[in-house]
Structure formats: structure tokens, C-alpha cells
C-alpha positions as CSV (number, residue, x, y, z in Angstrom):
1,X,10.7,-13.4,-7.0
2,X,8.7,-15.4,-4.5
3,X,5.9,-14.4,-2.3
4,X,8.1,-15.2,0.8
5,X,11.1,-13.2,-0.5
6,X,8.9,-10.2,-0.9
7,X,7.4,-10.3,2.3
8,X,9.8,-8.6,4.6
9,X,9.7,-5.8,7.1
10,X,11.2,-2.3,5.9
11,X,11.1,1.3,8.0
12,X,8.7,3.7,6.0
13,X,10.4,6.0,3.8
14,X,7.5,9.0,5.1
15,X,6.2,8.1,8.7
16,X,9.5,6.7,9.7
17,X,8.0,3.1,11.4
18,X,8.8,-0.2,11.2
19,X,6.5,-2.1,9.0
20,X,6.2,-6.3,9.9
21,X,5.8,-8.6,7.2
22,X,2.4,-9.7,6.9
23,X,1.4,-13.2,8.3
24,X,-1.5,-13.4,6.4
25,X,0.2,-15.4,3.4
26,X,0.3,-12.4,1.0
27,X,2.5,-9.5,0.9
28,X,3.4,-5.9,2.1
29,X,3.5,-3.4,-0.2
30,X,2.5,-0.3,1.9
31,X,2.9,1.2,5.4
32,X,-0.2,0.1,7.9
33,X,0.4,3.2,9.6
34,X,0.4,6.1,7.1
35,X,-0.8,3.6,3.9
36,X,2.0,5.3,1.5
37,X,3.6,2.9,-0.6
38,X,6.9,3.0,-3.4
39,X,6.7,3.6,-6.5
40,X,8.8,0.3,-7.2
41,X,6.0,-1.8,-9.7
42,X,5.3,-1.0,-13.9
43,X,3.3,-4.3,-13.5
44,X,2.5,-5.3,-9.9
45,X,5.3,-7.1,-8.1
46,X,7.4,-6.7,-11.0
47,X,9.9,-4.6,-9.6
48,X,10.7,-2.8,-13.1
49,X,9.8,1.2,-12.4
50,X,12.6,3.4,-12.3
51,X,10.5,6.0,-10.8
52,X,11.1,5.1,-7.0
53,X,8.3,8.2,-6.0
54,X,6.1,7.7,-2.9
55,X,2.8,6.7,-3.7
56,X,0.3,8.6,-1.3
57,X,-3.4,7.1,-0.7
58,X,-5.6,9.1,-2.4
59,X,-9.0,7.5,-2.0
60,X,-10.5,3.8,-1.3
61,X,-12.6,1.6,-3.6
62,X,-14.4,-1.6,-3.2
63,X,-13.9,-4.4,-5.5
64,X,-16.0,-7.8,-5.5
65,X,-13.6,-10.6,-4.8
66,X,-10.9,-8.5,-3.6
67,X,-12.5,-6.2,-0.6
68,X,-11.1,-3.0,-0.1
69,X,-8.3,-1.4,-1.8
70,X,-6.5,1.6,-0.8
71,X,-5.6,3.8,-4.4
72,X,-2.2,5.2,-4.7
73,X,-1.1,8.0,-6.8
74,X,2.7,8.8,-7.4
75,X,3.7,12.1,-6.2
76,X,6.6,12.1,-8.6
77,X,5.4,10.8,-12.0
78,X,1.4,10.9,-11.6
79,X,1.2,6.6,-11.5
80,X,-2.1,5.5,-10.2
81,X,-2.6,1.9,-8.5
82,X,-4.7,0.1,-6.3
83,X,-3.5,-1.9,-3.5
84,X,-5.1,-4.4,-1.1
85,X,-6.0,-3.4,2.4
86,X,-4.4,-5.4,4.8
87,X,-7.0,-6.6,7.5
88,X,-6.2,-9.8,9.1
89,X,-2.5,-9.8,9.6
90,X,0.1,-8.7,13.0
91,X,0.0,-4.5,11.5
92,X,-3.1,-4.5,10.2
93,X,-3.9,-1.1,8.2
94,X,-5.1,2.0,10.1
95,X,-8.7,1.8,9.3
96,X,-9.3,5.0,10.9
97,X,-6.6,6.9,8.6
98,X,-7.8,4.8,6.5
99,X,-11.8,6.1,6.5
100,X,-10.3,9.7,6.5
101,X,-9.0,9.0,3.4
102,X,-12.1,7.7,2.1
103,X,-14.5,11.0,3.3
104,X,-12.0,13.5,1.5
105,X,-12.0,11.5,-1.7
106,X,-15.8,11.6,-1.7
107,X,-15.6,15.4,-1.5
């Protein structure tokens, strides 16, 4: 599957809103607005889970090269990932939600 075929819009599954596809030349894999994601991958952008759970942001972390990354865990089946935060695109992600997310996980 091509980058440009996976970037499209969807409605979140959780917060209800309609998510843009990113115009940064990547991809969107997660909600800008409440940063919850699909449990869709095994391997990223592969498409081959059957699980289908939400992932929920659980915490942040930094990573040289890639910036910051918002980390998912799978409400349904426990599956932990990292995903890229989306900064420079037309829905960038909710950085304030987003440092939230970051204070609990240092608790």
C-alpha cells in the first residue's frame, strides 16, 4: 500500500471528529484531537492485526532522529506502540492534551 493511499481523512472512532490527511508528506495514523489511534498494525503500516482495539496515549518519549512520539497501548489486547507526533501539518496534534499526557506518565 502506498503512502498516498494511506493518508486519508477518517471520523475518530472515540472523540467522534473528522481527522484531515496530513499534508506533511507522511501519514495519519491517530486522532490530532484526542491522540487515540486503531489497533490495525502487527508491523507498522502493515495492516495485518486482527485485534481492531483503540489504542489510548499512554505517555510521550523522545527519540533522536524522530522527535516526539506519542505511546499507544491497546485497550483490548495490551499492544504497545509508538507513533510520531504530528507537528507541521493542517490538524496538527493537540500539544496541550498532548503535555497532559506526558505529566501523568511521569507520575
Amino acid at each position: 500500500m502506498s503512502r498516498k493511499s494511506e493518508n486519508t481523512g477518517f471520523i475518530c472512532e472515540v472523540c467522534g471528529k473528522e481527522v484531515l490527511p496530513v499534508t506533511n508528506g507522511s501519514y495519519r495514523n491517530h486522532c490530532p484531537f484526542c491522540l487515540c489511534s486503531k489497533h490495525v498494525d502487527v508491523v507498522p503500516g502493515d495492516r495485518a492485526s486482527d485485534c481492531g482495539g483503540i489504542l489510548r496515549p499512554v505517555g510521550v518519549d523522545y527519540k533522536a532522529g524522530k522527535g516526539w512520539m506519542i505511546l499507544h497501548q491497546c485497550e483490548k489486547c495490551g499492544y504497545t506502540t509508538q507513533n510520531k507526533v504530528a507537528e507541521d501539518t493542517v490538524q496538527p496534534d493537540d500539544l496541550v492534551y498532548l503535555s497532559k499526557i506526558a505529566n501523568r506518565s511521569r507520575k
